[in-house]
ROMAR-115357 format. One record per residue (C-alpha): residue number from 0; z, x, y. Coordinates in nm, 3 decimals, always signed. Layout:
N
<NUM, <Z, X, Y>>;
...
//
This chain:
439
<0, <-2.335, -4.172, +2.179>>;
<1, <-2.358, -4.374, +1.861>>;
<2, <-1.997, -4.183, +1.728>>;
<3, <-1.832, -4.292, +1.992>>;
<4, <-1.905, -4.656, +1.993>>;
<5, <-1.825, -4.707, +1.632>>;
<6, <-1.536, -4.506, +1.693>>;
<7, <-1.406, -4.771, +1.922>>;
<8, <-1.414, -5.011, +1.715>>;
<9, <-1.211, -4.796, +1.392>>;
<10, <-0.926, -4.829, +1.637>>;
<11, <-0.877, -5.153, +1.646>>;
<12, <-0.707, -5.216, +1.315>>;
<13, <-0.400, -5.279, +1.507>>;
<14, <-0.558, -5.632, +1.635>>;
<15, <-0.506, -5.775, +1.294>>;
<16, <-0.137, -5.720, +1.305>>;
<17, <-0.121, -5.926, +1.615>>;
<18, <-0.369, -6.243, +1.511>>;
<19, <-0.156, -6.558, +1.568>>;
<20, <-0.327, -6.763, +1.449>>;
<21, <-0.668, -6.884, +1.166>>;
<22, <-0.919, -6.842, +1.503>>;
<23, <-0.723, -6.484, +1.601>>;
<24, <-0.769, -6.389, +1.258>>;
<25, <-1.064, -6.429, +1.224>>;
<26, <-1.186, -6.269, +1.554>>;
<27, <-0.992, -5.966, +1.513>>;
<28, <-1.170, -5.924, +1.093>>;
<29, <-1.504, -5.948, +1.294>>;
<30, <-1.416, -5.655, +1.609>>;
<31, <-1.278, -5.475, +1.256>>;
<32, <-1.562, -5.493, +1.079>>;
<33, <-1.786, -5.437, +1.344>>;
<34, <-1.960, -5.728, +1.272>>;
<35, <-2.116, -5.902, +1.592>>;
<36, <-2.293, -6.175, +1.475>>;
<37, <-2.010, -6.310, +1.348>>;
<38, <-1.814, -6.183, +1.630>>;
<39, <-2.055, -6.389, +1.831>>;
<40, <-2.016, -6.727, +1.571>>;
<41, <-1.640, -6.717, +1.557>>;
<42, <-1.565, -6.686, +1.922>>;
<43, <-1.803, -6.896, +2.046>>;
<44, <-1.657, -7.214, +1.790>>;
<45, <-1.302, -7.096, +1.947>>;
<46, <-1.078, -7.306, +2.138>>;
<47, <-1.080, -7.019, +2.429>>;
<48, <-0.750, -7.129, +2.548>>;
<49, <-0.563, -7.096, +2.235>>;
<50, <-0.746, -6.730, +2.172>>;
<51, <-0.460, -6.441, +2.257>>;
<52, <-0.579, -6.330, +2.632>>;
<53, <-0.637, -5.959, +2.491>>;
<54, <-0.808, -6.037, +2.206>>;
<55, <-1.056, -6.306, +2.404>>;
<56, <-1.135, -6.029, +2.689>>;
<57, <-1.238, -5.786, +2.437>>;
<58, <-1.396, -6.091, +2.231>>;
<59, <-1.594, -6.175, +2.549>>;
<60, <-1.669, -5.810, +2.603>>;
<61, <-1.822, -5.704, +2.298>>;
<62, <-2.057, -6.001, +2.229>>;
<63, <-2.174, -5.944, +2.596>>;
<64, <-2.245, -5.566, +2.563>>;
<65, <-2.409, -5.603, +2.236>>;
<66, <-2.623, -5.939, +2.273>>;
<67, <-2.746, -5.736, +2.629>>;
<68, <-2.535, -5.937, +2.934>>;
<69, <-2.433, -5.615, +3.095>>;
<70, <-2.283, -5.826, +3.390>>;
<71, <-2.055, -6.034, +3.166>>;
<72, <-1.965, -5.751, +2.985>>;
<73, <-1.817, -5.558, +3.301>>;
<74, <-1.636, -5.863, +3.434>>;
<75, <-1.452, -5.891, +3.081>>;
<76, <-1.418, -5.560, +2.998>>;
<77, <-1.271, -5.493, +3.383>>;
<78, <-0.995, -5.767, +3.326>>;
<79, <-0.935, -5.662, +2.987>>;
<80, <-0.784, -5.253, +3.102>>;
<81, <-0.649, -5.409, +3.409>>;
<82, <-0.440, -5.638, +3.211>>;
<83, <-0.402, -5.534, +2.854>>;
<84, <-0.425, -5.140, +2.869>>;
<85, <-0.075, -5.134, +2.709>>;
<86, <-0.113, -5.328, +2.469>>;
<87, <-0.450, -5.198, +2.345>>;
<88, <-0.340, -4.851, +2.360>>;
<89, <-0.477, -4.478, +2.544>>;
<90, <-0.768, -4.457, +2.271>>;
<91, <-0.894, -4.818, +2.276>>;
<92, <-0.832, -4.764, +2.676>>;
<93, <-1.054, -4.481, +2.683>>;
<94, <-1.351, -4.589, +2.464>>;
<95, <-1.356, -4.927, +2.672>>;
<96, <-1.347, -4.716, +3.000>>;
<97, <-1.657, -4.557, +2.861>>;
<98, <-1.797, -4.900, +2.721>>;
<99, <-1.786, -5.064, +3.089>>;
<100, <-1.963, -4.769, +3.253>>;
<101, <-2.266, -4.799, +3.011>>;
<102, <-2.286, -5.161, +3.068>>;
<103, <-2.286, -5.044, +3.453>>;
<104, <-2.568, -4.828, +3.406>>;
<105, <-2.782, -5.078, +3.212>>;
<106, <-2.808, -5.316, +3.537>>;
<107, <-2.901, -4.965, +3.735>>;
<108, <-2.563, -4.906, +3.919>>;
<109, <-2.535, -4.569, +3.780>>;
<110, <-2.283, -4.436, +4.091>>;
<111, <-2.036, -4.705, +4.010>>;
<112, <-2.079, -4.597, +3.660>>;
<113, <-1.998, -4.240, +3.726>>;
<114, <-1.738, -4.356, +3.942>>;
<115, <-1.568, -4.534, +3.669>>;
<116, <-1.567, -4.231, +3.420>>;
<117, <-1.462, -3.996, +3.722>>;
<118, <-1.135, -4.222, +3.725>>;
<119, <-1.078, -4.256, +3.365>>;
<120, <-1.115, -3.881, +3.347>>;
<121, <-0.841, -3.832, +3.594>>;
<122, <-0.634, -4.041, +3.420>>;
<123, <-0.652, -3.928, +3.095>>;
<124, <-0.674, -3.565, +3.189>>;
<125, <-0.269, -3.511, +3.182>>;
<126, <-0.285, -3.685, +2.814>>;
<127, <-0.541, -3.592, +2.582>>;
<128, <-0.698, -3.224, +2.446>>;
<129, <-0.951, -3.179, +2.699>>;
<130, <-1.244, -3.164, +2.436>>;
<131, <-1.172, -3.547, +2.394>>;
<132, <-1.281, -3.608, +2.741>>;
<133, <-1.651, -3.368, +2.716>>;
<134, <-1.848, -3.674, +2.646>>;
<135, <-1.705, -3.906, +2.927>>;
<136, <-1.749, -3.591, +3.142>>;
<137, <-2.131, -3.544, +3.073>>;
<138, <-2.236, -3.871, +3.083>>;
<139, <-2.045, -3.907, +3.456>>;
<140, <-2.219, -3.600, +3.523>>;
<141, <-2.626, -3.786, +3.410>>;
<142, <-2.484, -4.094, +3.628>>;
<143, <-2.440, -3.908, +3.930>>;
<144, <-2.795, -3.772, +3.861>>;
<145, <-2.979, -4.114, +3.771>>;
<146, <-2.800, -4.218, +4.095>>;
<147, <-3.040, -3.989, +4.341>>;
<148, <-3.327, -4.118, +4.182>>;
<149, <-3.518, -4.438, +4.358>>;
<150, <-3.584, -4.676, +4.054>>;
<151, <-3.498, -4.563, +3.704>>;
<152, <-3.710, -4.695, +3.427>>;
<153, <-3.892, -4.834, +3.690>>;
<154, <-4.259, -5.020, +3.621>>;
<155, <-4.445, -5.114, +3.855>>;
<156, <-4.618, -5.504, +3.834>>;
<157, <-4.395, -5.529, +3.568>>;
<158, <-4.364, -5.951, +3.542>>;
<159, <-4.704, -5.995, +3.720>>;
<160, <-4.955, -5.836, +3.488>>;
<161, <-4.999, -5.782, +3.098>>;
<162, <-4.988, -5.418, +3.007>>;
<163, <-5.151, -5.316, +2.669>>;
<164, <-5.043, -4.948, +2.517>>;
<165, <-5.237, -4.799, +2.261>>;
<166, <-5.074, -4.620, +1.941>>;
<167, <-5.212, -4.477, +1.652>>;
<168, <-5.060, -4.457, +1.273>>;
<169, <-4.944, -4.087, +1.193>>;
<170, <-4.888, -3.967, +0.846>>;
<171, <-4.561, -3.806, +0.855>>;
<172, <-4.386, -3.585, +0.553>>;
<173, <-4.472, -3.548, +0.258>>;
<174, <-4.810, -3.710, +0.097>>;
<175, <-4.633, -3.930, -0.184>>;
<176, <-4.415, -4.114, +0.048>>;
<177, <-4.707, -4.202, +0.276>>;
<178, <-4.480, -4.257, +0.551>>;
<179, <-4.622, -4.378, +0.905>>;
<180, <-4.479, -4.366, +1.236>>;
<181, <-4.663, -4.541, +1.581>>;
<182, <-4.781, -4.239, +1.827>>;
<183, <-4.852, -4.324, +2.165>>;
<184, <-5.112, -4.107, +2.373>>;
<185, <-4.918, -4.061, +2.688>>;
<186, <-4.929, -3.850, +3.002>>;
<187, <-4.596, -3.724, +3.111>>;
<188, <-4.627, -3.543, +3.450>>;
<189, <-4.982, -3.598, +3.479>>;
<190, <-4.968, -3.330, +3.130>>;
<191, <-5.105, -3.460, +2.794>>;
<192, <-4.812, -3.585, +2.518>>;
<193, <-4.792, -3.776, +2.237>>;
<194, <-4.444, -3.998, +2.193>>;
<195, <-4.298, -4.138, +1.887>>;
<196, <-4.212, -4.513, +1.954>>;
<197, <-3.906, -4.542, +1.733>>;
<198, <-3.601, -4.862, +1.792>>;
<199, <-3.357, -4.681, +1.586>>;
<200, <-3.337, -4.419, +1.884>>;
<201, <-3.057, -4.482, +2.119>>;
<202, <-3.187, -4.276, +2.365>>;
<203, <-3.513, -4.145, +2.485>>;
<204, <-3.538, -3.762, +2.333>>;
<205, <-3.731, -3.458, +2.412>>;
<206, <-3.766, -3.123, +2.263>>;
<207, <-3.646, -2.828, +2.463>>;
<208, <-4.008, -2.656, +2.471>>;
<209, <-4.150, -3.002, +2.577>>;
<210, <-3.944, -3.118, +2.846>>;
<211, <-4.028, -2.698, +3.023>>;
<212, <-4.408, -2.741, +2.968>>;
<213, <-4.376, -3.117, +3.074>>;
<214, <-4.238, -2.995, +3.410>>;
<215, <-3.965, -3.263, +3.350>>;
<216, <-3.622, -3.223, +3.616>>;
<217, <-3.391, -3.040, +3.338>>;
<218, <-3.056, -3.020, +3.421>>;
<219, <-2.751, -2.833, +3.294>>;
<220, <-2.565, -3.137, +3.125>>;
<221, <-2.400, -3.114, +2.780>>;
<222, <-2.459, -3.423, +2.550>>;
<223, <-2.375, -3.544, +2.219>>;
<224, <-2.657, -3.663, +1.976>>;
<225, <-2.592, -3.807, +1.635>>;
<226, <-2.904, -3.847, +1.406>>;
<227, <-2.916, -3.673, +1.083>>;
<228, <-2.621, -3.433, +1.228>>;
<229, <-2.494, -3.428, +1.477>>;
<230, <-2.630, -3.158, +1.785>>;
<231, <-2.532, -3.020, +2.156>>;
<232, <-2.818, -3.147, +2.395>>;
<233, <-2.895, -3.119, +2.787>>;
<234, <-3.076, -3.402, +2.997>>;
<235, <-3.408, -3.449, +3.158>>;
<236, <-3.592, -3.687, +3.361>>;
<237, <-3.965, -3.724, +3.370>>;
<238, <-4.062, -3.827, +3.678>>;
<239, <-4.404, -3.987, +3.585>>;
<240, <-4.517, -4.153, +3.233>>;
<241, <-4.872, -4.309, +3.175>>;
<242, <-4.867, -4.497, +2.852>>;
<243, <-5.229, -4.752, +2.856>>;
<244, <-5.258, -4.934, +3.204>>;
<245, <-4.905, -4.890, +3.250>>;
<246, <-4.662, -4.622, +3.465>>;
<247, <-4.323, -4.580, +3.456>>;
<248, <-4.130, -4.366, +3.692>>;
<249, <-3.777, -4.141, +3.679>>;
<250, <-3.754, -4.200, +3.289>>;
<251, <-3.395, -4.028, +3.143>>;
<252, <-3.424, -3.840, +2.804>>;
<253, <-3.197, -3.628, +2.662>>;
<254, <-3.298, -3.303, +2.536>>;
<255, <-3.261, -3.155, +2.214>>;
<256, <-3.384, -2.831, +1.977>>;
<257, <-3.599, -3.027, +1.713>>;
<258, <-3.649, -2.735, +1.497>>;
<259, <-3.468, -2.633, +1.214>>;
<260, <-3.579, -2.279, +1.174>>;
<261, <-3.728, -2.358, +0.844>>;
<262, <-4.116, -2.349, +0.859>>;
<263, <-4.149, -2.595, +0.542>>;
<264, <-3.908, -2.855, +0.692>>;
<265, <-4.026, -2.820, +1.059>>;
<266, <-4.362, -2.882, +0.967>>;
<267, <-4.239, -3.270, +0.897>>;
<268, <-4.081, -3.254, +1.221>>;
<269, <-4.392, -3.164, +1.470>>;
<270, <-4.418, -3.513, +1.583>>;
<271, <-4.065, -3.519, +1.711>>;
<272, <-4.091, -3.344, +2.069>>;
<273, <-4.069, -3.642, +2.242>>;
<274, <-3.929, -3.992, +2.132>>;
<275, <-3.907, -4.297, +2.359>>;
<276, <-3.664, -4.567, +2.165>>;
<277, <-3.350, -4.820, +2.295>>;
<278, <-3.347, -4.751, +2.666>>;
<279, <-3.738, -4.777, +2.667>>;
<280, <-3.757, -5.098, +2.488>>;
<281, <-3.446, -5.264, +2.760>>;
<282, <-3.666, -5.128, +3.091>>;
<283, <-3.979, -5.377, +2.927>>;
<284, <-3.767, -5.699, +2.839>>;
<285, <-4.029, -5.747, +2.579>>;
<286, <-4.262, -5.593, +2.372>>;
<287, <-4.523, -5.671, +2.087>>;
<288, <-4.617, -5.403, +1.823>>;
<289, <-4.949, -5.538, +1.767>>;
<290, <-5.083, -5.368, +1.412>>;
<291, <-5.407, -5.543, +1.371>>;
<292, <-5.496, -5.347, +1.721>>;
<293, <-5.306, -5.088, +1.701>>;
<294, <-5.160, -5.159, +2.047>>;
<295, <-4.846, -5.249, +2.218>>;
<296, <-4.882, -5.522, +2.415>>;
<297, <-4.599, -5.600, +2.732>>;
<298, <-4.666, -5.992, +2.832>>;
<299, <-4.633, -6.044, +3.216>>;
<300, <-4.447, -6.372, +3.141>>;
<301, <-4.220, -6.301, +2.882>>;
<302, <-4.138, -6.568, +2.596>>;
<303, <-3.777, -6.781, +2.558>>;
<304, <-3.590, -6.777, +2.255>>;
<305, <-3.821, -7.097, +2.108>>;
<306, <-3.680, -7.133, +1.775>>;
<307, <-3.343, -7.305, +1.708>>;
<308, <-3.024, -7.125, +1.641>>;
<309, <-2.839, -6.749, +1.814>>;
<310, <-3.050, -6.503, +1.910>>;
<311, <-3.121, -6.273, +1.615>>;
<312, <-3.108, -5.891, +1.749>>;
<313, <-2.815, -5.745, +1.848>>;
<314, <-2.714, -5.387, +1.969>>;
<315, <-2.926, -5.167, +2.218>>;
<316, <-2.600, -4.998, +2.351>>;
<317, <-2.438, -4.775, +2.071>>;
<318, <-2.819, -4.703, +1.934>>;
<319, <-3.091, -4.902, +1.790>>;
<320, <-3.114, -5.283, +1.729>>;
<321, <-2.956, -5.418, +1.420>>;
<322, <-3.060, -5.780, +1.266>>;
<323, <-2.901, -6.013, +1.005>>;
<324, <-3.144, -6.067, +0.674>>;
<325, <-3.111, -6.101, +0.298>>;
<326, <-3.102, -5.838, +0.018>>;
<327, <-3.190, -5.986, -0.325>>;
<328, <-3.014, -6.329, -0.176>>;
<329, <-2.711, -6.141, -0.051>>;
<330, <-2.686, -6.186, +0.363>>;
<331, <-2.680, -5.811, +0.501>>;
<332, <-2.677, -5.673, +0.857>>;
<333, <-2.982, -5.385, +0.911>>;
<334, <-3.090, -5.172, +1.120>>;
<335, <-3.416, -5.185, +1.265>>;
<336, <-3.573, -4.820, +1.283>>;
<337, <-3.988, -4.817, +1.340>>;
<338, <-3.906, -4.429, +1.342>>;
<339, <-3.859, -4.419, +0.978>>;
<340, <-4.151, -4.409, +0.751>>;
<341, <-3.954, -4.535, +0.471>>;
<342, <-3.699, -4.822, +0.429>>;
<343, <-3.347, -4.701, +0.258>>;
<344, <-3.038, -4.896, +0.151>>;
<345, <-2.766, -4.722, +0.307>>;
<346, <-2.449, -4.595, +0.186>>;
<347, <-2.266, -4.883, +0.249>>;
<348, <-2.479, -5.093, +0.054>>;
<349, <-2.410, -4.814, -0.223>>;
<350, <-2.052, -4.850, -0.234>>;
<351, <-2.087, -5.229, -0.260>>;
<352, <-2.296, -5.190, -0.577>>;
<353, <-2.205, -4.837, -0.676>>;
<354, <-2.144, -4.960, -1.035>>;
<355, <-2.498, -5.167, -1.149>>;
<356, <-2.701, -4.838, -0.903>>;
<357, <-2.541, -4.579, -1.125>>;
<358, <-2.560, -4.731, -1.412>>;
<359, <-2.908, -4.937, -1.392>>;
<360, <-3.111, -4.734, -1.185>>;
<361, <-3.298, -4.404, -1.152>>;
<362, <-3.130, -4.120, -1.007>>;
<363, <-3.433, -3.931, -0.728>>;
<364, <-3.380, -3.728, -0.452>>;
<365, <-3.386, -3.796, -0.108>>;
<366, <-3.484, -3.624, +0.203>>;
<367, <-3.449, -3.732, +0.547>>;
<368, <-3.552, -3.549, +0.893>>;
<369, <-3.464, -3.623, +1.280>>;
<370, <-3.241, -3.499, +1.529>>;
<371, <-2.952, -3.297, +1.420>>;
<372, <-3.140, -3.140, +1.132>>;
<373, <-3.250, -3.213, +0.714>>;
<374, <-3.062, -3.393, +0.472>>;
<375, <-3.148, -3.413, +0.089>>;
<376, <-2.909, -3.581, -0.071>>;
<377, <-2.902, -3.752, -0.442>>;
<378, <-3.031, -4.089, -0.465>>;
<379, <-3.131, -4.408, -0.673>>;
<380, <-3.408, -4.615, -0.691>>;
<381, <-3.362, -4.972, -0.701>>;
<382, <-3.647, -5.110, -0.888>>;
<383, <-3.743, -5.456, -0.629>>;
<384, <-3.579, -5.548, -0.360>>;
<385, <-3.632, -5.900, -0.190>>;
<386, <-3.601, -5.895, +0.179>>;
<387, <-3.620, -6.127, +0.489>>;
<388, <-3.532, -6.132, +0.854>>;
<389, <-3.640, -6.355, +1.095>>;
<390, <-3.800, -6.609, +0.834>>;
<391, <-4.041, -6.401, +0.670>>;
<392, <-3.980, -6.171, +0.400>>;
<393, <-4.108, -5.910, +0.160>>;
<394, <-4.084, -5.788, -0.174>>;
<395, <-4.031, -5.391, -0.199>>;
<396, <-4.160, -5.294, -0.518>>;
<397, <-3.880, -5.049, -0.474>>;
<398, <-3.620, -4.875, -0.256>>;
<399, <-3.424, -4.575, -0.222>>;
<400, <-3.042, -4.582, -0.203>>;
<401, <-2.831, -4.342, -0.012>>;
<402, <-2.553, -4.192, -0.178>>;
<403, <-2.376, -3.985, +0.124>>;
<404, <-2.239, -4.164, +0.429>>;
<405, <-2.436, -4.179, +0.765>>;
<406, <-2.422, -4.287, +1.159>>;
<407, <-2.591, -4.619, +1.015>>;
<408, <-2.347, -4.741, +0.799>>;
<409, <-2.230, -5.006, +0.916>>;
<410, <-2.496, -5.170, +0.826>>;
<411, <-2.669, -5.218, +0.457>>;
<412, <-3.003, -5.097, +0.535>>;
<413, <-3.246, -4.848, +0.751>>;
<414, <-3.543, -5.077, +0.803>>;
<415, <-3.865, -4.884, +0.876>>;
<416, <-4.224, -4.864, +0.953>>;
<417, <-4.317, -4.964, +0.536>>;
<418, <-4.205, -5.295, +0.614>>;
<419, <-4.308, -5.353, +0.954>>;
<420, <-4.681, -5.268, +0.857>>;
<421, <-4.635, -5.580, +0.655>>;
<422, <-4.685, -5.789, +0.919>>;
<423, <-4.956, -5.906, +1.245>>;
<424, <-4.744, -5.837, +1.439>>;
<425, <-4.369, -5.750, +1.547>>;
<426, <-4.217, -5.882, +1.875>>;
<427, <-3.922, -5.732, +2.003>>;
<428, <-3.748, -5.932, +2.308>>;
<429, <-3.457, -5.733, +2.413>>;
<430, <-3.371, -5.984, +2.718>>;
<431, <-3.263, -6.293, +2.522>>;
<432, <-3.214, -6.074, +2.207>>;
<433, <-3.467, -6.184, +1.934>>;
<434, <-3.709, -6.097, +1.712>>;
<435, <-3.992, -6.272, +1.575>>;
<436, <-4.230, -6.156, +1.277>>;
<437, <-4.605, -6.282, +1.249>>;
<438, <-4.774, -6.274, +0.893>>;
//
């Protein structure tokens, strides 16, 4: 799923070609670069009226899918290929088509959302290699599914009562990187399961084996995951999940083959066979990832945005949440990933300072795990790194830099569990899109 929304936005070079004007410009850099927050900035200092049509629908589109107002999203994305499909072309036609259907299924109407693929489908069908259409196909197919069951992602008191959810901190991989992740003691089915709580997951995942001894509804739907690789998957829904004093019911997860058929590397992967991430985090509104009690906490009356300024967390539809921070002074975009044990400057950090990395630091090796397989790639080791987001900040005595390009690399780093263990406490509110850190 994440390949295909960044794939959206590649094709839409062709806006720059067309930007009339300083505001236009400047718009169409942002959808180019992917770069919502300032996306978000530019358009919203506009003078709407004198923003091309086109280029304000899909303006008013993509800040609305990606700062989570599904509604406002469909409503601009529904003008914008009932008015502009010619001029934005069959591939930027298509990837919208798909776009509008997700934000359909985040507010629960999951038949209109299967409806709208079924059409696209059809339409496209006569045009394209029919491989280009698979993923629009499966996901119709997990629409019309979610759509015979009475309350997805549904919880119970949710907005009335407080529910706590214990975790403990797993060592994962090897010793020397003391990597953690956050393990929640769950019951899936009424059946005993531990789940990785990880925000860089799109999507909820479970392993093959674990969704059969789960009892989990399995059905036969292809899908598309892109982690380390990229991997065929089916789809599963578990009907019941008991995390703490809380239930929820008819959760979606796709379903995957964790292992690698390696023995050394799978024995760093055991703690992957079920993964709750994105679509978990959007069902709660908010959530607290409380380390000095080694809880989650889910407030019944969730908090506003109380500091001044845009919300600060962005994304939740083409994967995890992304923020905008410092590196060493510079401002970067990162993504925020509690289901990495380590924190890694991406490749596109790399590029942009390919010549002091190679030449100033320490070449290392690096090894990475999750869905789609193992990756050990060559690596530097930036000596100290100085880092903030959200106001508060911390000093990595060092950090590994990626040399070989990734499905995160748009932005400049993979943020993970050694800097949220920093901190009291991490609160994630994925209604108004914020997040707050508490020393």
């Amino acid at each position: 799923m994440k390949r295909l929304f960044l794939s959206v936005i590649c094709m839409m070079s062709l806006l720059a070609s067309w930007a009339q004007a300083t505001a236009d410009a400047r718009i169409s850099q942002a959808l180019n670069s992917s770069d919502w927050f300032e996306l978000r900035r530019v358009f919203q200092g506009a003078d709407k009226d004198s923003v091309m049509p086109m280029l304000r629908l899909f303006s008013e589109g993509m800040v609305a899918t990606y700062f989570n107002r599904p509604d406002e999203a469909c409503t601009a994305i529904r003008s914008l290929l009932n008015n502009h499909s010619a001029e934005i072309g069959g591939g930027n036609t298509l990837s919208m088509a798909f776009m509008l259907a997700a934000n359909e299924a985040r507010t629960g109407r999951y038949a209109e959302a299967a409806e709208t693929l079924s059409r696209v489908i059809q339409a496209f069908e006569p045009l394209v290699d029919s491989m280009a259409l698979d993923m629009h196909r499966g996901y119709e197919k997990q629409y019309r599914i979610l759509a015979e069951y009475e309350g997805v992602d549904s919880v119970p008191g949710l907005g009335t009562k407080d529910f706590r959810i214990p975790f403990r901190l797993d060592s994962v991989g090897p010793e020397h990187k003391h990597a953690l992740t956050i393990m929640l003691p769950s019951l899936v089915n009424g059946k005993a399961q531990d789940i990785v709580f990880d925000t860089g997951a799109g999507v909820n995942v479970v392993s093959t084996e674990a969704a059969k001894a789960l009892g989990m509804d399995v059905y036969d739907v292809g899908t598309r995951l892109s982690g380390i690789g990229e991997q065929q998957g089916g789809f599963a829904v578990a009907r019941e999940l008991c995390m703490g004093n809380m239930k929820m019911y008819n959760v979606p997860f796709f379903v995957v083959d964790i292992s690698s058929g390696v023995d050394s590397i799978d024995a760093y992967m055991s703690h992957l066979d079920m993964i709750v991430g994105v679509d978990f985090m959007n069902a709660l509104g908010e959530l607290h990832v409380d380390f000095e009690n080694n809880g989650l906490f889910v407030p019944k009356a969730q908090n506003r945005l109380s500091l001044e300024g845009a919300p600060n967390l962005c994304g939740g539809v083409a994967g995890g949440y992304f923020v905008e921070g410092t590196a060493n002074g510079e401002q970067v975009t990162v993504n925020l990933d509690t289901g990495a044990g380590n924190s890694v400057l991406t490749y596109s950090y790399f590029k942009s300072h390919k010549e002091y990395i190679t030449t100033q630091c320490r070449a290392d090796t690096l090894g990475s795990a999750g869905v789609g397989g193992v990756k050990i790639e060559l690596a530097y080791v930036l000596p100290s790194l100085d880092f903030q987001i959200a106001g508060q900040g911390y000093a990595f005595p060092e950090i590994y830099v990626s040399t070989m390009p990734g499905v995160v690399d748009l932005r400049k780093a993979n943020i993970g569990m050694d800097f949220f263990i920093k901190f009291k406490k991490v609160a994630f509110n994925t209604k108004d899109m914020f997040v707050r850190l508490f020393p």
